[in-house]
C-alpha positions, 0 to 999 in steps of 0.5 A, spaced: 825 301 678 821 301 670 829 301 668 830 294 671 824 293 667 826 295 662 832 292 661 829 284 664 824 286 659 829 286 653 833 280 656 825 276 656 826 278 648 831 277 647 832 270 649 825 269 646 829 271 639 834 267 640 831 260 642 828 258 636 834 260 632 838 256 637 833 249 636 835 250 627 842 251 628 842 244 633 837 240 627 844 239 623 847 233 626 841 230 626 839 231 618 847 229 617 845 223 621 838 221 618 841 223 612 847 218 612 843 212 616 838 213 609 843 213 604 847 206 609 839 203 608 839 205 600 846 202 599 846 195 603 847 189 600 851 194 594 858 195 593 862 202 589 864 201 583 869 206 582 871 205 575 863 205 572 862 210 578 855 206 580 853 202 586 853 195 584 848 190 588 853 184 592 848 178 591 849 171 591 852 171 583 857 177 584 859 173 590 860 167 586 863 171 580 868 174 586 870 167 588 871 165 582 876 171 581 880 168 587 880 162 584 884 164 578 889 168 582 889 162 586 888 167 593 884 164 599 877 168 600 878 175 604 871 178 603 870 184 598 870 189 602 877 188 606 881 188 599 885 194 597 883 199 593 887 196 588 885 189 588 877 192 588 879 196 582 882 189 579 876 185 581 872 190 578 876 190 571 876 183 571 869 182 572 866 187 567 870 182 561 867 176 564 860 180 565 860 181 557 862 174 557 856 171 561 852 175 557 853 171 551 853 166 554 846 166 558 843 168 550 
């Protein structure tokens, strides 16, 4: 009998251990996920810049200047982001010669 005890004791112990290493290794996901919906919050209304490597915010003068490269390439309007990599690339190329442009411009 105090050999049953024993070993249900250890069970007890050992599952009482174990649990709240159990619950850690669960949190991960969840941080991953908060995490991911945190940095969807932080990049909402901006586009990746891969050439400059920055974010770049997408409001109502980079959707004209966009439209405006469309127009020169005589391309009808597809939305920024179901271009190609190599047509964002293009865009971005062309935008930061016509960006110093508008500096000037503004002055």
């Amino acid at each position: 009998m105090r050999r049953k005890n024993q070993y249900l004791t250890s069970v007890f112990l050992s599952a009482a251990l174990m649990a709240p290493m159990g619950a850690l290794a669960m949190r991960a996901p969840q941080d991953d996920h908060e995490r991911h919906e945190q940095e969807e919050r932080e990049h909402r209304g901006k586009v990746y810049d891969r050439d400059a490597r920055a974010y770049r915010d997408w409001d109502e003068r980079e959707d004209r200047a966009y439209r405006h490269w469309l127009e020169e390439r005589h391309e009808a309007y597809m939305a920024y982001d179901r271009l190609d990599e190599k047509r964002q690339r293009e865009y971005w190329k062309w935008r930061h010669r016509h960006e110093e442009h508008e500096e000037h411009e503004h002055q």
